[in-house]
N, C-alpha and C positions, 0 to 999 in steps of 0.2 A: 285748375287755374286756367289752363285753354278752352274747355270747355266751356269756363262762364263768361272766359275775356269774349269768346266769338259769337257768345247769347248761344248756344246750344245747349244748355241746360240753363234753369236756372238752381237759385239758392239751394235750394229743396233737391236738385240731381231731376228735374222732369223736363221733358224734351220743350224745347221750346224752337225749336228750328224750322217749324214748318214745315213747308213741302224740300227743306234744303237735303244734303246729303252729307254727312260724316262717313269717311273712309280711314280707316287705319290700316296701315300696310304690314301687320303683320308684327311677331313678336313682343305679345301680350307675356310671354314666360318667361322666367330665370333673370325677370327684371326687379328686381329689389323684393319689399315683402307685402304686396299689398293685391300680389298678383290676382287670387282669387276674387279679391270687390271688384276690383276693374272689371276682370270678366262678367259678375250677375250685373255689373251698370250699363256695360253696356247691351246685357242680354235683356237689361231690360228694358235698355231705350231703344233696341230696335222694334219692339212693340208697340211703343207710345209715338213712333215718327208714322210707320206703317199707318197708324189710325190717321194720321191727317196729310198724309201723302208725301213724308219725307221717305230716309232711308238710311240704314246703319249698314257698311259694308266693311266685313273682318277680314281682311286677307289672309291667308295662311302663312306664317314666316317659317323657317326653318327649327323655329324653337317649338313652335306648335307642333311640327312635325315631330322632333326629337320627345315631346313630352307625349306624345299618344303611340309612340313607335319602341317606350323600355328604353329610351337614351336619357341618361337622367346625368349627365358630366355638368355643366351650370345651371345646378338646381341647388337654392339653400336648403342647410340645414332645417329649416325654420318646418317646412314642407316635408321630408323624411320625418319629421317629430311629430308633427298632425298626423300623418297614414299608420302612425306607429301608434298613438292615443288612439286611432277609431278602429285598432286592430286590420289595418291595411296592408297590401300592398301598393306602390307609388301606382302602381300599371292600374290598379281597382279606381284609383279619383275618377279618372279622366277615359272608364272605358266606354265603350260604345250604349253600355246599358244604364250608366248615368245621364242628368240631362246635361251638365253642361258638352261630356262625352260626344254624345250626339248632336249637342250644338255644334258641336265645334268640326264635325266630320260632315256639317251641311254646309260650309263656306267652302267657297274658291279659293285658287290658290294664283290664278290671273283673272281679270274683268275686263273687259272693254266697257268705261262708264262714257256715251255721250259719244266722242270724238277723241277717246283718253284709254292707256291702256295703262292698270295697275297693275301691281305685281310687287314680291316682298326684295326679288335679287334683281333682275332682271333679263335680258331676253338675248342669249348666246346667238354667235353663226350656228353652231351645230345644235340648235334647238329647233331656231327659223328654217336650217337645212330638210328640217321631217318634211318640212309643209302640212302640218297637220292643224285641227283648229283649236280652236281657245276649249271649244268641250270636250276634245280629244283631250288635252292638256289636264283639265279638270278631272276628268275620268282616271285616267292615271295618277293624279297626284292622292286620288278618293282612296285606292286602292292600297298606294302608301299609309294613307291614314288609315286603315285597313287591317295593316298586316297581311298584304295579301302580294305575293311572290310575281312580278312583275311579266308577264306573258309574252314580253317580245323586247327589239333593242330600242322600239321607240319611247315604250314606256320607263325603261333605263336610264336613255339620257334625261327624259325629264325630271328624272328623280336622281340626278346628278348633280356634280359640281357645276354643270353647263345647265343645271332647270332653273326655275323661276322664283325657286325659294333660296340660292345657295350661291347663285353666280354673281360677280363682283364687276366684271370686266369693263363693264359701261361707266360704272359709278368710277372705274379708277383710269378712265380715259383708254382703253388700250386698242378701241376701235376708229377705225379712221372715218370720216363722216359719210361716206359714200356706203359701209357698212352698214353704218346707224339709218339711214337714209331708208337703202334699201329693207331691212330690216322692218321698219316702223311701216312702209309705204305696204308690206305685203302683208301684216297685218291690219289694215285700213285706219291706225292711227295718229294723230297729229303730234300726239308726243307719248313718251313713256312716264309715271312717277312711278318711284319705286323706294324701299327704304335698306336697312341690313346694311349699310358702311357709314360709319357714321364719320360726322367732320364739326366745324363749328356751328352751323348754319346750313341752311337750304341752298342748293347748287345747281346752277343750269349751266346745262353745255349742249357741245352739237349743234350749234344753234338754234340752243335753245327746246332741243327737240328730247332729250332727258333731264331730266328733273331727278337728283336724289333729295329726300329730305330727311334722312336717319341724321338726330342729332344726340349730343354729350347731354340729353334731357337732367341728368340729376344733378350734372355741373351746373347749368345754366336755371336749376331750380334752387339750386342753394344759394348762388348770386341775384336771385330776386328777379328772376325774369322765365319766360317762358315763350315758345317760337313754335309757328306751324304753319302749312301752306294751305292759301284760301286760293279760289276761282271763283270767280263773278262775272258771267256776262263777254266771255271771252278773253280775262284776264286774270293773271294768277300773281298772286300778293305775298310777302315776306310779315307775315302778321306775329306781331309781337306784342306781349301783356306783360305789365309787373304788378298786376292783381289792381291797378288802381288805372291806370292810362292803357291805352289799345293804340299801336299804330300800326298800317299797310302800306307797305313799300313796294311798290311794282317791279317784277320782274321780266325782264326782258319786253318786248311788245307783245301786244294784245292779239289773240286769236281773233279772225272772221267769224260772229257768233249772228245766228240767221233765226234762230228757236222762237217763235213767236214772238222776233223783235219787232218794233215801231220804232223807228226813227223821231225821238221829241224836237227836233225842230226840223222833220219834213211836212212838204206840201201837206195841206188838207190832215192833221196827225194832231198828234197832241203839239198845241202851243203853251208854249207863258208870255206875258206880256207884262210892262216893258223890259227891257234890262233894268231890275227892280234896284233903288235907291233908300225905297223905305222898310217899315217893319215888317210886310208881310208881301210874299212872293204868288201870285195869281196865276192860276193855273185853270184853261180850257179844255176839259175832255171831250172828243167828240160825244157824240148823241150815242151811234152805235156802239160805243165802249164804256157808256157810264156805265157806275157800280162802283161798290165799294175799294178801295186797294189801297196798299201799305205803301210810305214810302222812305227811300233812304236818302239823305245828301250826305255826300263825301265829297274830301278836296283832291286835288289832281293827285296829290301819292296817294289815296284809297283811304286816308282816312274819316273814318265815318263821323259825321257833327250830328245828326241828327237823324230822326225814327218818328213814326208817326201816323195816322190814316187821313186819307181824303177819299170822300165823295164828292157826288155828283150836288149836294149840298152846301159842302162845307170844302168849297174847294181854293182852298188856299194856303199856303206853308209860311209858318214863323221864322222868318229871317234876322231875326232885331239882332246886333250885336254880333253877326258874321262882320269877318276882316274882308276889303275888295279882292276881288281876282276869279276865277272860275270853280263851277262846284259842277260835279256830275250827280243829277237828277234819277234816282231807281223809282217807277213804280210800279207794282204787279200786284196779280191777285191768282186764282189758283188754275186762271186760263190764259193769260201772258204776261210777258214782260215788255215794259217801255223804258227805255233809257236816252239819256240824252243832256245837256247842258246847259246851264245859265252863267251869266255873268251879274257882278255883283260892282259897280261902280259909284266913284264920289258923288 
């Protein structure tokens, strides 16, 4: 249901995202009974993004640890009865000499994606205190998934109630912001997401500088809805589906986003012209940047109205039947992005 409300799959379960990126933070197990499909969909969309320059990123949560590690305490029934029909043990699914096993022992367990640090707990003083780096982190956490007897106290903590799969402290407020600050700043982050405590809803704090978004996913599925966090362009959205409507609710202000932007109404840049009145919206690419590119209108909360291509040809957008007021303009292709504004008047 997120998957299709945000066009990252379609009907059929095939990528359709483009060059975009899907992250999940982790705790793919001991989540109802359907755990195993979830895992080959998304083993298999990270193949089909790969080919056109997207990217699927698994985080490791603490369940994934628990299921490759012999800790089997919130595991159904459902799963002991499978390993027992294909004459198994639980440790035989998911070992190293399986694929999904070995899939699952090639993911991270933190990422720096962009300007963004993920993670499934979040990021302790006494983890930040090693000073150590994100593939030092990784490397250790490999070894946990491993089975392999940790060599020193660094690798300990991070495979602690204080690592990155396990710790709560951030999501439950108990640092003071000069903590989080420094924290995030020595890591070279703008903000942390992270998932593992769940609440009703997507939460930002610190100003703004973590982000939890573990949510009551099966509550909020059985009351006809469904909730997860987008970024777009230096902005991170409260994106909700009830399989038929999509809305994106901004949260907090907008990151400084520099990534092959173009300013659409600077100097000399992409223009539109006039502030449009009628059915269709005129748009000027320069010379040096024609080619083909997609593009999105959303209204000032991020919700999307429209989808579509322009060229160098056909270079004009269907307006008919937009309400007045302001739309933000996306349009890119697989070498930049251009964003930027119109207004829509009586």
């Amino acid at each position: 249901m997120v998957l299709k409300g945000e066009g990252i799959i379609d009907d059929n379960f095939n990528w359709m995202y483009g060059d975009g990126h899907l992250i999940i933070s982790g705790d793919l197990f001991d989540r109802g009974f359907n755990i195993t499909e979830c895992m080959w969909l998304l083993y298999k969309l990270e193949d089909e993004a790969k080919a056109v320059g997207g990217k699927v990123h698994l985080i490791i949560g603490n369940h994934e640890m628990m299921n490759m590690s012999d800790d089997w305490r919130y595991v159904e029934t459902k799963y002991f009865n499978n390993a027992h029909l294909m004459g198994k043990r639980m440790s035989d699914l998911y070992s190293s000499d399986t694929e999904l096993g070995r899939w699952l022992r090639s993911k991270n367990i933190i990422e720096k994606i962009g300007d963004y640090g993920f993670m499934h707990g979040g990021i302790s003083p006494n983890l930040s205190a090693l000073n150590i780096s994100l593939e030092q982190i990784n490397e250790y956490g490999r070894l946990e998934m491993n089975g392999i007897t940790c060599p020193n106290n660094d690798c300990a903590v991070v495979n602690s109630s204080d690592g990155v799969y396990w710790y709560r402290g951030m999501a439950e407020e108990e640092l003071t912001q000069q903590q989080v600050d420094d924290i995030l700043d020595a890591y070279g982050v703008k903000r942390v997401i992270f998932g593992h405590t769940k609440d009703n809803t997507v939460r930002s704090f610190y100003n703004d500088r973590v982000m939890a978004i573990d949510m009551y996913h099966i509550y909020n599925f059985n009351n006809g809805f469904m909730e997860a966090l987008q970024f777009e362009l230096g902005c991170f959205y409260l994106f909700h589906t009830n399989n038929v409507n999509q809305t994106y609710t901004q949260i907090g202000e907008c990151d400084v986003f520099n990534s092959n932007l173009i300013e659409l109404n600077g100097q000399n840049q992409l223009k539109i012209y006039p502030n449009p009145t009628s059915t269709y919206l005129n748009v000027i690419i320069p010379k040096e940047l024609l080619g083909e590119y997609s593009y999105m209108v959303s209204d000032q909360n991020g919700k999307q109205i429209s989808q579509g291509k322009i060229n160098s040809e056909l270079n004009t957008i269907y307006v008919k039947g937009y309400t007045t007021g302001k739309y933000i303009l996306t349009i890119k292709n697989s070498e930049r992005t251009i964003t930027g504004y119109f207004i829509l008047s009586n």
